[in-house]
N, C-alpha and C positions, 0 to 999 in steps of 0.2 A: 528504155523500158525493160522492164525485167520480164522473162520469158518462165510463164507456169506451165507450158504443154508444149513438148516438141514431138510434132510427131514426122519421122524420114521413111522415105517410102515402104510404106506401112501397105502388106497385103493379108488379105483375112479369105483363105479358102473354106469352106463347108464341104464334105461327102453326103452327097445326098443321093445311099443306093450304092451305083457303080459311074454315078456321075457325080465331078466335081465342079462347084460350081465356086467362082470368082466372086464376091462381093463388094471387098477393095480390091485395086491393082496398083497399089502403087500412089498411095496418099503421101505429101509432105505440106506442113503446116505447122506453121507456130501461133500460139496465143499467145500475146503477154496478161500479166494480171492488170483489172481493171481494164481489161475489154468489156466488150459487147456484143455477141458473134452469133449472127444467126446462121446455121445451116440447113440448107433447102436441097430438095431433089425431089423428086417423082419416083410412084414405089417402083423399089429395084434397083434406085442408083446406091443405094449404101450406104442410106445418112444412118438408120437405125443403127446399122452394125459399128457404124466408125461410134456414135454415142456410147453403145456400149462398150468398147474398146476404152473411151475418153474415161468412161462410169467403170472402170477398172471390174466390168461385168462380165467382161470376154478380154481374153489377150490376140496378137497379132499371130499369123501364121509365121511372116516372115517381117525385116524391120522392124523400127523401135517406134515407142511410145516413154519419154522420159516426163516423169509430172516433177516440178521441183528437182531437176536434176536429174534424179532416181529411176532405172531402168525399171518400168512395171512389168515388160516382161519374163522377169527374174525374179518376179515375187512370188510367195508358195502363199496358200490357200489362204492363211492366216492374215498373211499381209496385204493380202488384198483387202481379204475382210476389214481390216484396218486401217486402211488407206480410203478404201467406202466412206467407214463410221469420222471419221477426221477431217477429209477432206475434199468432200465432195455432199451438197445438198439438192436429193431429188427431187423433183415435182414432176407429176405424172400427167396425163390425161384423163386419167379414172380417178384421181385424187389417192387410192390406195391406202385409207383411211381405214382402223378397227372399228367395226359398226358399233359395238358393247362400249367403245372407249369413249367420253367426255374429251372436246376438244384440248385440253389441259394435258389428257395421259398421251392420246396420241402425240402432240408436241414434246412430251416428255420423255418416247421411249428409246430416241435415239442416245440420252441422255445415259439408259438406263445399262445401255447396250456398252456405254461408253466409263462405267465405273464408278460414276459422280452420286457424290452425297446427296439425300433428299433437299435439304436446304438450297443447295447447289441447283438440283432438280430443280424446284417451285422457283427461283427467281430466274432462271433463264426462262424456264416453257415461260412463265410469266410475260418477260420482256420480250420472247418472240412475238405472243399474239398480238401484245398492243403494240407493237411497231405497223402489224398487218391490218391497224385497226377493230383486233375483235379482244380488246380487255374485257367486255361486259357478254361474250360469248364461250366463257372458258368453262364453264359444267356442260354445256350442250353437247349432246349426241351428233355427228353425223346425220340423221335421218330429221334431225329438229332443225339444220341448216340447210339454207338454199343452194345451189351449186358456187357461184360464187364467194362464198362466206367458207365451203368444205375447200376450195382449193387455195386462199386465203390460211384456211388452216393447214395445209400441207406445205405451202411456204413457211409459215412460221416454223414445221417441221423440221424444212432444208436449210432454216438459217441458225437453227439453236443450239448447233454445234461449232458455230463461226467457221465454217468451211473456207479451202482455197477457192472453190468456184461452187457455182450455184447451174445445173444442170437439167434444163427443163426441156420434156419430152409432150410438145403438142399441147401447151398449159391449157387455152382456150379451147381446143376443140369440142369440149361436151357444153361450152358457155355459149350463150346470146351474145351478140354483136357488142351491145353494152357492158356485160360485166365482163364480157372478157377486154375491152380497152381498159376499166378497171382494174384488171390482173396486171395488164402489162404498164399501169400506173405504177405499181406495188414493184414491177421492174425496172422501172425507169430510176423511183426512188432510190431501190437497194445499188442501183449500178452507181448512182452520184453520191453512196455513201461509200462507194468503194470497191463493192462486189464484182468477182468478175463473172459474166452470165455467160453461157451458152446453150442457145433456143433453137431447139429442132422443130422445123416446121414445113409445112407445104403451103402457106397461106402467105401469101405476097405481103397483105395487111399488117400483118405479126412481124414478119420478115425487118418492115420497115423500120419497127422503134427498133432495130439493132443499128450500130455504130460500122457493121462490117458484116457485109453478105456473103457465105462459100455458096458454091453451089455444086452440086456435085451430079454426074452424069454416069451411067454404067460402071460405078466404082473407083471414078476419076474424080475430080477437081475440075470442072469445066468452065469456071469462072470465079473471081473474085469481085467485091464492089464494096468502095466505104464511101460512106456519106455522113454527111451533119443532119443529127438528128434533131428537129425543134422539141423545146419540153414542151411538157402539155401540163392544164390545168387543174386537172382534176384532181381533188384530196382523197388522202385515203381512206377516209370514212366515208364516202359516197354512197348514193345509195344504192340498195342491190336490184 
């Protein structure tokens, strides 16, 4: 397998005041592409910060983090931002959606950020939403969509720039028990078309449709676990 994320003991201090405080201590881990990798921890062990390290959001204090080879901690301000908009699609827990926006522009602003011709524009935001199942929601507002339907469109979001990985922080947690197995339908799919996902979470349930559990304890790595994950049935147009 080809390896999209190496990371060798990778530590991330914060100054907070006159006290330093650890967050990593010494991460190593690899993802190849077309994983499926849930990371779990309890707050304080460090999953948000290694995310945003992975989400090239924050760099390492000390140790490497290579995406595609490429040392990110060598990158300046620009390249990161670049390495964001390319290769890496987010999904939120707040969805992080322009309220003013029709789900069309939001899907499209990555696009916008990224250089690409109008034409260019409308057939991808296009082909994202109806992958996510919302072709016949694409004038709607945010505040006209149910929860599940807004973070459906922030997936289509994080995939309409064909990202190396697909980078989801907590998808389900503002969701009912239902649509969010929904969401993690729309994961299941994107991973068997190829996607490599990595889902932060604290929710065992979530945790499971991944292929490969971290867990991470006080800044540590305190376990590994991969399992066979069964598919499940449910279509992407389901209901919300």
């Amino acid at each position: 397998m080809e390896a999209i994320i190496e990371v060798k003991e990778l530590v991330k201090t914060y100054q907070v005041g006159e006290v330093k405080v650890e967050a990593l201590r010494g991460i190593d881990m690899t993802i190849d592409r077309n994983e499926y990798v849930a990371i779990m921890g309890p707050s304080g062990s460090g999953k948000s910060t290694l995310m945003n390290i992975i989400g090239c959001l924050d760099t390492p204090s000390t140790g490497s983090y290579r995406l595609h080879g490429v040392n990110v901690e060598e990158m300046n301000d620009n390249q990161l931002a670049d390495t964001r908009n390319r290769e890496i699609g987010f999904v939120f827990q707040t969805f992080n959606l322009l309220p003013r926006a029709d789900s069309f522009h939001n899907v499209e602003l990555p696009l916008v950020y990224a250089g690409k011709t109008k034409r260019e524009r409308r057939e991808r935001a296009e082909d994202a939403l109806s992958k996510v199942g919302l072709g016949d929601r694409m004038r709607h507002k945010p505040n006209e969509l149910s929860g599940g339907q807004r973070q459906r469109v922030a997936i289509a979001r994080a995939l309409v720039n064909n990202p190396s990985i697909i980078l989801a922080d907590e998808p389900t947690g503002n969701l009912d028990s239902q649509t969010g197995e929904e969401i993690m339908e729309i994961f299941r799919i994107l991973h068997t078309a190829g996607n490599t996902i990595i889902l932060v979470t604290h929710e065992e349930y979530i945790a499971d449709h991944a292929n490969r559990i971290i867990r991470l304890k006080d800044g540590k790595i305190s376990g590994e676990e991969w399992r066979n994950v069964a598919s499940h049935n449910n279509p992407l147009g389901g209901a919300e």
